[in-house]
N, C-alpha and C positions, 0 to 999 in steps of 0.2 A: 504494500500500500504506500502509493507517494504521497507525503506531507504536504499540506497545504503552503503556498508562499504567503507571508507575513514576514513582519518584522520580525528578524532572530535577536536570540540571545545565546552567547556562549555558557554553556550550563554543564555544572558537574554537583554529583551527590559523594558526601563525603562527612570522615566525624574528625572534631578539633580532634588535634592532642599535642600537651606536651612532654618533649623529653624529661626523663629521672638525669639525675646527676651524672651518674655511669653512664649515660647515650651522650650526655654532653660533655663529655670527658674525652668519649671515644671521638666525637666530631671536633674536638680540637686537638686531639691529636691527628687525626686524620688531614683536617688543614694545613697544620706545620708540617706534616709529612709529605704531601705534595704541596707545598708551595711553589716548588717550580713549573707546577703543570697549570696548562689553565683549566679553571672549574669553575661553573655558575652555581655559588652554596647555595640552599634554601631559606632564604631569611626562617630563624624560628617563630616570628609571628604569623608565618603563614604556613605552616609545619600543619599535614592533614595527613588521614587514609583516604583515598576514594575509594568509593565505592562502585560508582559507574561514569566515566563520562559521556557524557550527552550531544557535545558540540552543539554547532548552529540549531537555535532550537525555536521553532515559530509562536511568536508572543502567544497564541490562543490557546498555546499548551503548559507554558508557564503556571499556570492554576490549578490543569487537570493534574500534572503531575507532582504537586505539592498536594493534594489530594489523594492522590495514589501512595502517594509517602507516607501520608497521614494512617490511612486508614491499614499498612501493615504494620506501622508501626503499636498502632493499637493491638496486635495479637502477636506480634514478637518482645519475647523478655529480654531484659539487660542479658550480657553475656561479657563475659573478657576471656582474653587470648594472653598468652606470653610472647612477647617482642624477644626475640631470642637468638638472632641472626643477620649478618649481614655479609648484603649480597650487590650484584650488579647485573642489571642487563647487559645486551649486546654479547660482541665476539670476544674471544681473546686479543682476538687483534686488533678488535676497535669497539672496545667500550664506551657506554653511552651513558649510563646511570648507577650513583650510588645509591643505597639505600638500606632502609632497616626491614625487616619481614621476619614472619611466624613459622615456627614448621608444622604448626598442625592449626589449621581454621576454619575446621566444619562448621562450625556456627556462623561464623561470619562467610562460608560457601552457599550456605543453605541461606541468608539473607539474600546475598548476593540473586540468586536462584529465583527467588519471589518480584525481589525488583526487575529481574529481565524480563524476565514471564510478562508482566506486567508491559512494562516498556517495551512491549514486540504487541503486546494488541491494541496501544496506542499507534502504533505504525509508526516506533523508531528501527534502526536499521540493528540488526544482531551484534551486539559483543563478540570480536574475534579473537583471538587468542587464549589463551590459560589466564584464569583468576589468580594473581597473586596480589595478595595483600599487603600494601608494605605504605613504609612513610618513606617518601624521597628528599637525600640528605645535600644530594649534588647531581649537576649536570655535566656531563665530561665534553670541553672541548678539542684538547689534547693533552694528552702523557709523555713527557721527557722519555720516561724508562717505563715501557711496558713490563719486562720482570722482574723489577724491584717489585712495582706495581702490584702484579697478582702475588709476587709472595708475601707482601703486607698482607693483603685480604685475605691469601689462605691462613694465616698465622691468627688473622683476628676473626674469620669467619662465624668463629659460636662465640656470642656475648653473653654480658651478665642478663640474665630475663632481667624484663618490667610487664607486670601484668597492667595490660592495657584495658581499659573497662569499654564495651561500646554500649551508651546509654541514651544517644540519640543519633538521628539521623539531620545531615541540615544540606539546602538544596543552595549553590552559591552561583553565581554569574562571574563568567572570568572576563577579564579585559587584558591582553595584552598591551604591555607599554616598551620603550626603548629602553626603560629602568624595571623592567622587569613586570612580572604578571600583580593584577589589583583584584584581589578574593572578593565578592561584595556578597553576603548571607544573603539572602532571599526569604526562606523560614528555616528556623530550629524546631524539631519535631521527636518529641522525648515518645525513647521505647518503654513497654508496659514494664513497670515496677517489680 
């Protein structure tokens, strides 16, 4: 089903969080560690998991899907995960992202699961890839030393857990700027107690 043309909004579903001491220990060590490579950090005021992104999304759906959000989050209970790994996308040979992630997230698969479901009989286009869950710490532009590189990461690859609570869901509009991306909430929308 093609979406109706309206005025878009760039849209992604996602829950705050912030780092434990220990994650921000490890992200500054990780900065002094490559400071010779370039990398776009993640400001921590803007430090999220998504959940889905949505892209270009037509203003007359902006409602229904803050509705839809709504009304799973009434039958989904709080749940948390342990933050317990860190990983990267991309190749060996050309890494694209750092980031922190879970090794086990059924709970937060099976959310995942309900909002697609959902968001496919609104007639958005399918989610492609593997669900991984994670907070993104950096964006790789380039790496001096790729083997220095990955043997940092395999050395640090299992971290100290932080159990992460997900206790609500909140639907945000992104704006890309020259300084970087501007998060703007939309609604915060608390899962069942």
């Amino acid at each position: 089903m093609k979406l109706p043309t309206a005025k878009m909004r760039r849209l992604f579903i996602a829950t705050k969080h912030q780092l434990s001491n220990d994650h921000l220990k490890l992200l500054a060590d990780l900065k002094h560690f490559m400071h010779n490579d370039e990398v776009v950090w993640v400001n921590a005021s803007l430090q999220h998991i998504t959940l889905r992104f949505l892209g270009a999304t037509p203003e007359p759906l902006v409602q229904p899907v803050a509705d839809m959000l709504a009304a799973i989050a009434r039958e989904v209970p709080v749940f948390s995960l342990n933050m317990n790994k860190l990983g990267v996308f991309g190749s060996r040979y050309s890494p694209r992202v750092i980031w922190l992630g879970f090794e086990h997230f059924e709970a937060y698969q099976q959310l995942f699961d309900r909002i697609e479901n959902q968001l496919l009989s609104m007639g958005f286009e399918a989610n492609y890839g593997n669900t991984v869950p994670h907070l993104t710490l950096g964006r790789i532009k380039k790496i001096d030393n790729k083997k220095r590189f990955w043997s940092w990461i395999t050395e640090y690859k299992t971290i100290e857990p932080q159990k992460v609570i997900f206790d609500e869901l909140m639907l945000f509009q992104s704006f890309l700027t020259p300084q970087g991306p501007i998060y703007k909430p939309l609604k915060k929308i608390k899962l069942k107690p």
